[in-house]
C-alpha positions as CSV (number, residue, x, y, z in Angstrom):
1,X,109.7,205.2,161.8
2,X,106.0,204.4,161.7
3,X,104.8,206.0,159.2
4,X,101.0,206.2,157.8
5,X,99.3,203.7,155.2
6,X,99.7,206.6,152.5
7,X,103.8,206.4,152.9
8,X,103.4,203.1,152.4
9,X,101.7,203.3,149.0
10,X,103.8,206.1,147.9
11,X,107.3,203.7,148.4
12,X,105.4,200.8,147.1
13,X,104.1,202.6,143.5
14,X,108.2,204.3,143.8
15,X,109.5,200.6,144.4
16,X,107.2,199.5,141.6
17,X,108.0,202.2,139.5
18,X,112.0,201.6,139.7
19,X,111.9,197.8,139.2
20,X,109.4,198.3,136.3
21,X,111.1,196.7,133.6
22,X,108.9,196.8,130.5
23,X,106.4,200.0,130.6
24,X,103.6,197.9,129.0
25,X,103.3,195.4,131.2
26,X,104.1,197.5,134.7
27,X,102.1,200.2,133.9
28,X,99.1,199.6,136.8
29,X,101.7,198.7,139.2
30,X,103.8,201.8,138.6
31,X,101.3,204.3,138.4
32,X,100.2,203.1,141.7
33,X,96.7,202.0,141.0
34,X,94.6,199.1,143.5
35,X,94.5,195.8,141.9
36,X,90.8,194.7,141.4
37,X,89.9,191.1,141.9
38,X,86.2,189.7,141.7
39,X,85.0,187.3,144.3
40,X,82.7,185.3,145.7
41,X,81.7,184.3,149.4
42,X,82.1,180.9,149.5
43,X,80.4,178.7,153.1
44,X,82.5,175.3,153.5
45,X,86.0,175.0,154.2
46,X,88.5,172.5,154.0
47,X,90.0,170.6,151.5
48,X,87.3,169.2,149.8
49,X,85.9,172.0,149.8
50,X,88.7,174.0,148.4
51,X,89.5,171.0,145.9
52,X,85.8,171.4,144.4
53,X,86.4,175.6,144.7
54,X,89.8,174.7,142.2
55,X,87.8,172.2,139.9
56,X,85.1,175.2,139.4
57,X,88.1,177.9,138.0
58,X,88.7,179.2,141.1
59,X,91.0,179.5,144.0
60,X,90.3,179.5,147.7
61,X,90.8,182.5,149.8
62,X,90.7,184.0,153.1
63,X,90.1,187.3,154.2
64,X,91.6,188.2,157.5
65,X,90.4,191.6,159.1
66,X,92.1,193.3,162.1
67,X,90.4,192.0,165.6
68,X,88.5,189.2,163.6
69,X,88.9,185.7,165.5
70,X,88.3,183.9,162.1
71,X,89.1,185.1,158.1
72,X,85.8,185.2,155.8
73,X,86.0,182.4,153.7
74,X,86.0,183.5,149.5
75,X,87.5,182.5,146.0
76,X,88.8,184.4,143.5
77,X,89.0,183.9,139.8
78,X,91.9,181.6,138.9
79,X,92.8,182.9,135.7
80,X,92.8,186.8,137.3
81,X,94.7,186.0,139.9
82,X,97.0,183.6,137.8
83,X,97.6,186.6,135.5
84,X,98.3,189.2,138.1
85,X,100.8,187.2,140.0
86,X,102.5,186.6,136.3
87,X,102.4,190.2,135.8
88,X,103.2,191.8,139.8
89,X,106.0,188.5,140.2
90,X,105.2,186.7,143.2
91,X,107.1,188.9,145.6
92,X,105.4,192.0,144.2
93,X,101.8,190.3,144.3
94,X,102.3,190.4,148.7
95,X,103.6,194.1,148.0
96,X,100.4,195.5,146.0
97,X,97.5,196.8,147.3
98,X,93.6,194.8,146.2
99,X,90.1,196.1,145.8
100,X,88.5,192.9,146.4
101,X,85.0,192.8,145.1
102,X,83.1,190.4,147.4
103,X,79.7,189.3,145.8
104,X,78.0,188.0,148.8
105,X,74.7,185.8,148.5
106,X,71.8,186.2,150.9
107,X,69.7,183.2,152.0
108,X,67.3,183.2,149.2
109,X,69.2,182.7,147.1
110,X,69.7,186.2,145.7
111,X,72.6,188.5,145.3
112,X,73.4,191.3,147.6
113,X,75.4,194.5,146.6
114,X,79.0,194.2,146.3
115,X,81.1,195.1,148.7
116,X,84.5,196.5,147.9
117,X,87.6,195.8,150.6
118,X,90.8,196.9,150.0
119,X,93.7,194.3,151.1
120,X,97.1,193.1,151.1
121,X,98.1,189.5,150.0
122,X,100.2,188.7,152.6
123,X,100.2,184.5,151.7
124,X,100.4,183.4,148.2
125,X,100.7,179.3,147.7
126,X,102.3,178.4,144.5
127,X,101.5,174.6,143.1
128,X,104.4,172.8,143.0
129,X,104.9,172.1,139.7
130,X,102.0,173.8,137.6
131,X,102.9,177.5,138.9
132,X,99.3,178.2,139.4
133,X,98.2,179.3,143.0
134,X,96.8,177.1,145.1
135,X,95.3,179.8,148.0
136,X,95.9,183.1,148.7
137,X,95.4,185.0,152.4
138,X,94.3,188.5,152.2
139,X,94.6,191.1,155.0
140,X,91.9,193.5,155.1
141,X,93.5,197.3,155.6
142,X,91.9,200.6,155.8
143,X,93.9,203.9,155.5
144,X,95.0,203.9,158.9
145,X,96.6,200.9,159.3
146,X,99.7,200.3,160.0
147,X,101.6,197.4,157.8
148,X,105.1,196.3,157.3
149,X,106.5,195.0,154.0
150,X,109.5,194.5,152.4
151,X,110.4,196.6,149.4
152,X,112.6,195.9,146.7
153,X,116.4,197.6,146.8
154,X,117.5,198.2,142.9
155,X,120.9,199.6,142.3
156,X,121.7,201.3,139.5
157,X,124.9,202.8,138.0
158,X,127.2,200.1,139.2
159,X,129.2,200.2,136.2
160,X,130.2,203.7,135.7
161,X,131.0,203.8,139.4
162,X,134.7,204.8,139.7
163,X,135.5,202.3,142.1
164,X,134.2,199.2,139.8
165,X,135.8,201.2,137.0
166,X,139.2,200.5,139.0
167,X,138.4,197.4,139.4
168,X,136.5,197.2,142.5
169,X,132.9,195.3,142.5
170,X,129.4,196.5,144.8
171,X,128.8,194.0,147.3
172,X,125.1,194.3,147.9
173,X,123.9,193.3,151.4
174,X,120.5,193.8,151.5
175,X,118.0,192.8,148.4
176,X,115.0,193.7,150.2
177,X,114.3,196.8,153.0
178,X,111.5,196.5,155.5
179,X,109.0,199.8,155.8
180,X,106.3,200.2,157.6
């Protein structure tokens, strides 16, 4: 059953494709295009630290790379993440591949080159009450890795099945399949 990283993203853009509702709004996520989020290195941590990161527009995030002892520290624009969970739904957001474009700043004071790492969202925190998120937690993949996810099941064709047609009804068991 394992399978490479480019199965993966072929059943995720052909589960993204099926539960596409309106074409407009789906169209990166069915098409299966990377997500692309700008971000910044960011040096404290905590929640001080990550309550001054919110008051600036922007949420705290970690980066968490295969054989890495700690995740590297970033944020991410509020409002771009805000609007891609919106867009991807929360479950879809942890399904979706990222191009995260770190800007990373060197110790005087200037800016290096960006560096570009593609990841899953594997942890999304949702306020409680504002639906804004809170924090995310990225896992840095490459094209080799090996990941497991849960894809969406959709049915379709329920009511012109014969058997609901004689009165029967589909009794769905699973909402959700795991692939890796």
């Amino acid at each position: 059953m394992a399978a490479s990283f480019a199965a993966f993203r072929s059943a995720s853009a052909a589960s993204a494709a099926a539960s596409a509702a309106p074409a407009a709004s789906s169209a990166a996520s069915s098409s299966g295009e990377v997500e692309r989020l700008m971000c910044e290195t960011r040096s404290e941590g905590g929640s001080s630290a990550s309550r001054r990161v919110r008051r600036e527009g922007r949420v705290p995030a970690l980066i968490f790379a295969p054989g890495a002892e700690r995740g590297r520290m970033i944020s991410v624009c509020e409002r771009e993440m805000n609007a891609t969970v919106r867009r991807l739904t929360l479950a879809g957001t942890q399904r979706s591949l990222f191009d995260l474009e770190v800007r990373e700043e060197t110790s005087d004071g200037s800016e290096a080159p960006v560096k570009v790492v593609r990841a899953l969202a594997k942890q999304v925190q949702m306020h409680a009450y504002n639906q804004k998120v809170d924090n995310v937690c990225f896992l840095e993949v490459e094209p080799e890795t090996q990941v497991r996810v849960h894809v969406p099941v959709r049915t379709q064709g329920e009511d012109v099945s014969p058997g609901v047609k004689r009165g029967g009804f589909v009794q769905i068991l699973r909402n959700t399949v795991p692939v890796r």
